[in-house]
C-alpha distance (Angstrom), angle and dihedral (degrees) to the residues before:
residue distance angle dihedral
X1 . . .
X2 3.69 . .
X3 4.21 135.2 .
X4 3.96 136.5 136.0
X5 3.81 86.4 -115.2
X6 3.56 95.3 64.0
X7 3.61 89.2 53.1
X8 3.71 80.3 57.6
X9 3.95 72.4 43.5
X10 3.44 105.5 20.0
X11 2.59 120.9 -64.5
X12 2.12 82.4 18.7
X13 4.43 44.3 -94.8
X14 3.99 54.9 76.7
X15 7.07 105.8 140.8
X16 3.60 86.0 -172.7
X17 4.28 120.3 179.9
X18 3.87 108.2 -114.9
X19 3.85 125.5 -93.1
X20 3.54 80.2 -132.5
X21 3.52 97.2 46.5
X22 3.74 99.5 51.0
X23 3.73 92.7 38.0
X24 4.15 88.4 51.8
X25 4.46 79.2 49.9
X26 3.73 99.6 48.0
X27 4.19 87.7 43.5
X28 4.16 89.1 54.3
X29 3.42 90.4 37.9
X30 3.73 95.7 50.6
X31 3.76 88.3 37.7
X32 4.10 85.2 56.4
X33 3.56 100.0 41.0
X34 3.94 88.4 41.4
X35 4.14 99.9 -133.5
X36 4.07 126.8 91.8
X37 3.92 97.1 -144.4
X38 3.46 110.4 115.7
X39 3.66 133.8 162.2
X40 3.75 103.2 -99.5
X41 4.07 100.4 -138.3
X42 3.76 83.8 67.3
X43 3.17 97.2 60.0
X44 4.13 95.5 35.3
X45 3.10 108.0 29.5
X46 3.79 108.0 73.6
X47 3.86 96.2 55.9
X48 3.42 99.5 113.1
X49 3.83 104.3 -14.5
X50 3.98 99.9 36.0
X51 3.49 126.2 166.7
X52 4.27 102.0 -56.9
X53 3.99 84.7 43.7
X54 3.45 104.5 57.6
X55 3.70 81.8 36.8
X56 3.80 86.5 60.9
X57 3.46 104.8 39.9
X58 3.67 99.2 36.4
X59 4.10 118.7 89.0
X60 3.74 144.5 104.8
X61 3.80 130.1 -49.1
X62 4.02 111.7 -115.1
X63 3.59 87.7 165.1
X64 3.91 148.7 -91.2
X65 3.76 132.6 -57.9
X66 3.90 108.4 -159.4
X67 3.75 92.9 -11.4
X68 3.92 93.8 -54.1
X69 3.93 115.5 121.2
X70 3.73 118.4 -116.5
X71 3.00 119.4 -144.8
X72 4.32 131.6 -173.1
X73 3.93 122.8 -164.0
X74 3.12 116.9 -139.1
X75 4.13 96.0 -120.9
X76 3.79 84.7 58.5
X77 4.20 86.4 80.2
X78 3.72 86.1 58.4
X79 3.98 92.8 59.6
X80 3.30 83.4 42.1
X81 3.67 99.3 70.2
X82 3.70 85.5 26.8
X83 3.88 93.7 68.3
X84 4.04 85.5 31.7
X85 4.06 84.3 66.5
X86 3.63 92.0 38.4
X87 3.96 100.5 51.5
X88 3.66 93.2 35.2
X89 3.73 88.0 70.3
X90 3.90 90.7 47.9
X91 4.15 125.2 113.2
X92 4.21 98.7 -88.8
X93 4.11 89.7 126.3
X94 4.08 86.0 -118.3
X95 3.79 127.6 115.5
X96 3.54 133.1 -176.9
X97 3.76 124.9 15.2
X98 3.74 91.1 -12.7
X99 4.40 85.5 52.0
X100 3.87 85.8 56.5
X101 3.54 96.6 34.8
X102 3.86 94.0 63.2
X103 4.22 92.5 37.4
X104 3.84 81.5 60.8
X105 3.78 86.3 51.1
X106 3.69 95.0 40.4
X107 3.98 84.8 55.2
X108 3.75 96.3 50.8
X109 3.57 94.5 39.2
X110 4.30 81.5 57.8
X111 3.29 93.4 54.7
X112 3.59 91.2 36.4
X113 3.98 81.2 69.2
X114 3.78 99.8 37.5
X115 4.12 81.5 60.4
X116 3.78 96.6 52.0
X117 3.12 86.0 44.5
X118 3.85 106.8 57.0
X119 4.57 75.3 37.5
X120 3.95 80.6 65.0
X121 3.77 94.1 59.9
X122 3.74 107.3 30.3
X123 4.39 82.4 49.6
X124 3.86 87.2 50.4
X125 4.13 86.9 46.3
X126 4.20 88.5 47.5
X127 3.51 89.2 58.6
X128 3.22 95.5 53.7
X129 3.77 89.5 56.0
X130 3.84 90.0 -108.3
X131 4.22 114.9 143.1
X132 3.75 108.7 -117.5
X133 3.84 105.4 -150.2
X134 4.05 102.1 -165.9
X135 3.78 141.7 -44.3
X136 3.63 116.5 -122.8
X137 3.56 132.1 -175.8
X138 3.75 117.1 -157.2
X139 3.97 132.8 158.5
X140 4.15 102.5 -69.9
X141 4.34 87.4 45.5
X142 3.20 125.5 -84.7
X143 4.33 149.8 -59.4
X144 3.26 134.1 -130.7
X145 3.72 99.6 -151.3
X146 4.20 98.5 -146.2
X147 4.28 111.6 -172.9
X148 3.83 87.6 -142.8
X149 3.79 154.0 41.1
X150 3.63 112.4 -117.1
X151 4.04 109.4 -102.4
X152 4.27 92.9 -130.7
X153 3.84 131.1 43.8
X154 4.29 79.4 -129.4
X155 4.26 87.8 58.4
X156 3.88 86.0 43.6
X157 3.44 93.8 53.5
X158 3.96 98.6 37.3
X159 4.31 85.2 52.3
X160 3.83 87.6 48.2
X161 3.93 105.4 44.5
X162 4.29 82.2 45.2
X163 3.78 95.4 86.1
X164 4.24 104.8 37.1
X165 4.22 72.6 46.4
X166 3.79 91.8 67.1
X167 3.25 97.2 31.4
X168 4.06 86.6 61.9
X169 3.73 97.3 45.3
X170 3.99 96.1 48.6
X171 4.21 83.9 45.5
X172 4.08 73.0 56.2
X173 3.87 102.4 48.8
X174 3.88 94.7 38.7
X175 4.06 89.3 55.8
X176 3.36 94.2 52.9
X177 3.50 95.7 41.2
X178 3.87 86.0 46.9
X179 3.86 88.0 56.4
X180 3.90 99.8 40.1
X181 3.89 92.1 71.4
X182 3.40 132.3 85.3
X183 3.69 130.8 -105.9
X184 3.55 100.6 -124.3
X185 3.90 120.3 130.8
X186 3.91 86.2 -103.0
X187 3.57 95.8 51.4
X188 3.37 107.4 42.3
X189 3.65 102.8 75.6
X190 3.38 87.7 56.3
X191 3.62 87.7 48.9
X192 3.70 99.8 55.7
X193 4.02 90.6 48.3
X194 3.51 94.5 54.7
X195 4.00 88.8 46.5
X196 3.84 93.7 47.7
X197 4.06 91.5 46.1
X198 3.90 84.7 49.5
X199 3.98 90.4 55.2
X200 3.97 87.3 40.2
X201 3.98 88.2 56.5
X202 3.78 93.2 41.3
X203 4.31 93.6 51.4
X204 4.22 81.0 38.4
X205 4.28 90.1 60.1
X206 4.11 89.2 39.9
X207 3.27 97.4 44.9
X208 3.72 94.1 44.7
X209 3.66 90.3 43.9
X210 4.06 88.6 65.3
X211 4.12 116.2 117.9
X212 3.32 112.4 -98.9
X213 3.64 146.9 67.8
X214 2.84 133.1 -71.0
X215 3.93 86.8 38.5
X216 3.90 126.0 81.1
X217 3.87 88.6 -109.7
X218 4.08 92.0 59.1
X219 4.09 83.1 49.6
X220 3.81 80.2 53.4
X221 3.84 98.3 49.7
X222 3.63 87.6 44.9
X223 3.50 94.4 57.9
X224 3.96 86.5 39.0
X225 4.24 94.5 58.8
X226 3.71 92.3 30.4
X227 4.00 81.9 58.6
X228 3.77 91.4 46.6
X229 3.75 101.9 41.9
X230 4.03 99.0 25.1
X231 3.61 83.8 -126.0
X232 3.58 121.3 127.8
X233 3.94 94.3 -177.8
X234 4.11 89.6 48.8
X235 3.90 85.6 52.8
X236 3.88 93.1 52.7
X237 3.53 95.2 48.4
X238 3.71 102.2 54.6
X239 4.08 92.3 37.4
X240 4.20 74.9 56.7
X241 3.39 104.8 49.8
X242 3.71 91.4 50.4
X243 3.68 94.1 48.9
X244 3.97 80.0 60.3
X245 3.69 95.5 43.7
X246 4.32 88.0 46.6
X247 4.18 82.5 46.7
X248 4.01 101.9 52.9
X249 3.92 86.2 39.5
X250 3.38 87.6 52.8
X251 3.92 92.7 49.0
X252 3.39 92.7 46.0
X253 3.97 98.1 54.9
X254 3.97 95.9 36.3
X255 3.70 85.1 55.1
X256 4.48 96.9 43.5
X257 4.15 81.1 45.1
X258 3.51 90.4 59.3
X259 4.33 102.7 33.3
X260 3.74 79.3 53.7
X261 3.82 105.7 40.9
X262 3.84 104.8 18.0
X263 3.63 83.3 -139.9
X264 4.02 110.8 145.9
X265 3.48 87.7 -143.6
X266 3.55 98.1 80.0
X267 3.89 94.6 59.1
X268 3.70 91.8 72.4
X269 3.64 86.0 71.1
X270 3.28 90.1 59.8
X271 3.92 101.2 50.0
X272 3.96 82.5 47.5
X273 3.54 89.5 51.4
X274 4.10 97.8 43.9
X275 4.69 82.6 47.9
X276 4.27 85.6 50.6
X277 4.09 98.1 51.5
X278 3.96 93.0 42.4
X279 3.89 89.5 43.7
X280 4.32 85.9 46.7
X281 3.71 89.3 42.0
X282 3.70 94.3 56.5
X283 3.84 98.7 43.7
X284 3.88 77.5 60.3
X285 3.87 96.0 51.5
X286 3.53 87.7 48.9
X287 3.66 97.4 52.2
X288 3.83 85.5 52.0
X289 3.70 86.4 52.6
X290 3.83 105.0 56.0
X291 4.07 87.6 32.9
X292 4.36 78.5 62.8
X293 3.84 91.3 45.2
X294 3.87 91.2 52.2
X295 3.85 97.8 39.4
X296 3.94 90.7 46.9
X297 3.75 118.7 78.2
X298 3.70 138.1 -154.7
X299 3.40 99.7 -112.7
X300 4.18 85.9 54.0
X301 4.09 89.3 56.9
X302 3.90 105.5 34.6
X303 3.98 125.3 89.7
X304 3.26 115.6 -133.4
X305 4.22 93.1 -161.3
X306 4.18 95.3 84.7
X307 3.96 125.1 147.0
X308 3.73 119.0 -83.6
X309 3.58 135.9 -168.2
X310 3.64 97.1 -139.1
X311 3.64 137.4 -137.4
X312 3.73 93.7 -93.8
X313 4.13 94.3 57.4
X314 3.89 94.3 73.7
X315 3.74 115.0 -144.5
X316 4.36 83.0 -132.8
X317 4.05 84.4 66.8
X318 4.09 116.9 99.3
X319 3.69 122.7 -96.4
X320 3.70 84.9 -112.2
X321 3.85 94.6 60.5
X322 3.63 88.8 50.3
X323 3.65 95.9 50.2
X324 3.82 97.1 47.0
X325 3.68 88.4 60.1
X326 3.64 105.7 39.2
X327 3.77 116.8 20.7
X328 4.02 93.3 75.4
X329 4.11 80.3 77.1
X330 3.43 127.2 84.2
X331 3.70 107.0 -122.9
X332 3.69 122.5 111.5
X333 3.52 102.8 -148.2
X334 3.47 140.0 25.9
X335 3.74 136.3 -136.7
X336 4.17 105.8 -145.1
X337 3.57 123.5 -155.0
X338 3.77 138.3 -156.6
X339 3.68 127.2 -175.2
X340 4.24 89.1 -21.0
X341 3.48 93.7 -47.4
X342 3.71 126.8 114.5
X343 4.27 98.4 -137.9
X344 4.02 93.2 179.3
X345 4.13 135.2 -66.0
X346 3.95 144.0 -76.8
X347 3.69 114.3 -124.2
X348 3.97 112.4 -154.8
X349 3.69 89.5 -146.2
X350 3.65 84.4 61.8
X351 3.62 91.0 57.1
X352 3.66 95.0 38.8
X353 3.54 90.5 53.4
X354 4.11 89.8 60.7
X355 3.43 131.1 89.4
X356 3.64 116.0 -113.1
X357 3.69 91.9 -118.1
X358 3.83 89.0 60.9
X359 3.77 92.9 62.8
X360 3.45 97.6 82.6
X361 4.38 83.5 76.3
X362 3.92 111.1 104.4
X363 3.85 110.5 -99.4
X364 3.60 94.3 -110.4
X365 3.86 83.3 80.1
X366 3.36 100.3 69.1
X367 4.24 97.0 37.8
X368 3.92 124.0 106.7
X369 3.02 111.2 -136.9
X370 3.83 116.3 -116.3
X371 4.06 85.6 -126.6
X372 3.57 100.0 59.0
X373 4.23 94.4 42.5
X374 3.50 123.6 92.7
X375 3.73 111.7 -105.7
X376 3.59 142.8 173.2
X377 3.85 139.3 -129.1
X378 3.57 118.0 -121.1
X379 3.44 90.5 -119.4
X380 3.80 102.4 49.2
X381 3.80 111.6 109.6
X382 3.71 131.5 -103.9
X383 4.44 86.6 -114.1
X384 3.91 78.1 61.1
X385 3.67 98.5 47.6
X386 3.60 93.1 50.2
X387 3.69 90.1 51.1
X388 3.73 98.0 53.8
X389 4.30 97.7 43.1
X390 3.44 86.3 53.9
X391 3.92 92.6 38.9
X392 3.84 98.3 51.1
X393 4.11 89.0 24.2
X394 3.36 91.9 -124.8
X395 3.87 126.1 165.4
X396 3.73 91.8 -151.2
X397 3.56 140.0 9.6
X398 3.87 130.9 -149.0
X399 4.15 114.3 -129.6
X400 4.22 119.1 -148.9
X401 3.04 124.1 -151.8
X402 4.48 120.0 -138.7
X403 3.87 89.3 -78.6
X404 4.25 87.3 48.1
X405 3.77 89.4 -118.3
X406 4.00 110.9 140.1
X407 3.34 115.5 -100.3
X408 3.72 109.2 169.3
X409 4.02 137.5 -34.1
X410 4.04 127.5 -117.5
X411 4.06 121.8 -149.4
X412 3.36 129.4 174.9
X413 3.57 103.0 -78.9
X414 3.67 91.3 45.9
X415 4.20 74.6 66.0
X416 3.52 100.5 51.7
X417 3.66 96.8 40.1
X418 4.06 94.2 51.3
X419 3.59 88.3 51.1
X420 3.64 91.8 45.8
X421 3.50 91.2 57.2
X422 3.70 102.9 46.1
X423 3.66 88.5 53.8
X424 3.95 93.8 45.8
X425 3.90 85.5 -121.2
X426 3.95 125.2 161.2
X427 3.84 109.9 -122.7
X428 3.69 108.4 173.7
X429 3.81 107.5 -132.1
X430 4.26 89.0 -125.2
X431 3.95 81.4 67.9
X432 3.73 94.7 48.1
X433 3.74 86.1 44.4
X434 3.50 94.5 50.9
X435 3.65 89.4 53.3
X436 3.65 107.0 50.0
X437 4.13 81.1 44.8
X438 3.58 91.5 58.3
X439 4.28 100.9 30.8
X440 3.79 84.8 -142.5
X441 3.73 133.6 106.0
X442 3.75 121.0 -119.9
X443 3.95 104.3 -78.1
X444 4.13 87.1 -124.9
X445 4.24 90.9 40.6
X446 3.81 95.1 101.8
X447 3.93 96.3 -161.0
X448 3.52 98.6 127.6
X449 4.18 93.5 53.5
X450 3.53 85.7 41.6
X451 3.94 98.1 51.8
X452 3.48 93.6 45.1
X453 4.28 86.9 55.8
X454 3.90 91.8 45.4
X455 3.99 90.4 56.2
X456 3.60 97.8 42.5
């Protein structure tokens, strides 16, 4: 599996709980328990890559393959000896120590695939110019972790056929192989592994190949309806909704196998099933995510209450004078004025950063000048206020209105709060405290990697 959006997911191969569904949790919980103080990662960090996600995409570095990290979970050893057992019992003519010898091959070997597979995409995504984060292998498969969404439905599709492409042409090369050697008692062990990880390959391209997300086929029928409609978001949603319908059909035949057969076997549909609709459902939430950061504009998010140095502090008076009369507040930076005009801010840190001998210069020393900051229109969107804080690594930003006179200033929290609010989601004010204390977004909040997708 590979796609920007899971990285925004992911990995973006990146089944994630809701914002709304942990934020609905923390409120009953907090309604329950009778307090408001919650940790803030739980309520953050599953946005895009929640709990199974980071689960998924989290693990130890073996190495690189063409520059690429690759990465191992640690739940991938358990399918490891899983498929060990399982193989060891299959039809190579060997028993013993030599049986579980080649179901331990059998197993790498899969993976072996899985990982050329996932190279397939995240090679196709490289030449596209597209950072590939990391490859990880975990129990389901594997993710190609890809920074971006591809800029055309043609690029999407291309990234997305890559893999099941492999897939097919290794299904190719182990047949042959498979039917080049002898059938003498020596070779034919060999023979039937290299048949069985042709068929393995072959079921890995079909299967992948299905229509819905998180699958390579719903990346194709993305890219099929985002070619037809020109809509990227319309694309996502369908590719989702039949990753959901592939996931409860799924469910419901892993769970008749096994009613009717009692065979074990069956219930692995189901967990595969239960990993697709969470992964589907998320590339959903996300959609309704960006679609919030595109629809919501600055001038929706920003305060317009900030701290000033006002017209009577005269930006001729020391550094000293200033600070006597304003650092005892809280506020980080300062707007200053002249003559009704805002002409650019005071940073404390500047100050701060002075000796004390050097406060004797007139404030106009130490001001920015409104000119040379980064600013934002008032109509710009909250996807492009994300990506300039984070850009410039700003803790605030100042807003102008058409006639590039200041009329308010957007931080972080000012982010999370707007989109809060649009999506009727509880955020507990010690989170959007500990936000505009820090000027950073959550670590696991994806909103930069998800801004940058919306705009492209």
């Amino acid at each position: 599996m590979a796609s920007s959006d899971d990285s925004c997911i992911n990995s973006y191969n990146e089944a994630a709980e809701s914002w709304l569904h942990l934020a609905n949790r923390e409120r009953d919980c907090s309604q329950k328990l009778g307090r408001m103080a919650v940790e803030p990662r739980l309520v953050c960090g599953f946005l895009v890559r929640g709990f199974i996600d980071e689960l998924m995409t989290s693990g130890w570095r073996i190495g690189s393959i063409f520059g690429i990290p690759f990465l191992l979970n640690p739940a991938w050893f358990y399918s490891l000896g899983l498929f060990t057992f399982l193989f060891s019992a299959g039809d190579f003519g060997l028993e013993g120590r030599l049986a579980w010898l080649a179901g331990f091959s059998m197993a790498l070997l899969l993976f072996a695939s899985v990982l050329l597979h996932e190279l397939g995409h995240s090679l196709a995504a490289r030449a596209q110019g597209i950072v590939v984060n990391a490859i990880t292998l975990f129990p389901f498969g594997g993710i190609a972790s890809i920074a971006q969404e591809s800029k055309t439905p043609k690029q999407a599709f291309w990234v997305a056929i890559s893999g099941p492409m492999v897939s097919f042409v290794l299904f190719v090369l182990l047949l042959l192989l498979s039917l080049l050697l002898p059938e003498t008692s020596v070779a034919l062990p060999f023979k039937a592994m290299l048949g069985g990880l042709a068929n393995i390959n072959f079921v890995m391209a079909l299967f992948n190949l299905m229509p819905g997300l998180p699958l390579d086929g719903g990346q194709v029928l993305k890219a099929a309806v985002w070619h037809l409609t020109g809509s990227r978001v319309k694309g996502v949603r369908w590719a989702a909704r039949g990753g959901q319908i592939l996931g409860w059909a799924a469910i419901l035949l892993g769970l008749s196998g096994f009613l009717l057969t009692l065979r074990f076997g069956f219930l692995w549909l189901v967990l595969l099933g239960g990993f697709g609709i969470r992964r589907a459902s998320a590339y959903g939430r996300m959609i309704t995510l960006q679609q919030a950061m595109l629809q919501i504009l600055a001038v929706d998010a920003m305060r317009r209450e900030f701290a000033t140095a006002i017209a009577t502090v005269s930006l001729h008076q020391s550094i000293e004078q200033f600070a006597a009369s304003y650092l005892a507040s809280e506020s980080e930076i300062y707007y200053a004025e002249s003559e009704g005009q805002y002409v650019g801010w005071v940073e404390v840190e500047a100050i701060n950063q002075l000796e004390r001998s050097e406060w004797q210069q007139p404030l106009a020393a130490i001001v920015q000048p409104l000119a040379e900051l980064p600013t934002l229109p008032e109509d710009a969107s909250l996807a492009m206020a994300i990506l300039q804080l984070e850009r410039h690594e700003l803790r605030q930003m100042p807003i102008l209105s058409a006639a590039g006179a200041v009329v308010g200033v957007i931080d972080r929290a000012d982010v999370v709060r707007a989109l809060g609010q649009r999506l009727a989601l509880l955020v507990p004010p010690p989170v959007i405290e500990q936000i505009k204390t820090s000027g950073q977004f959550p670590a696991n909040l994806q909103l930069q990697d998800l801004a940058r997708d919306a705009l492209s």
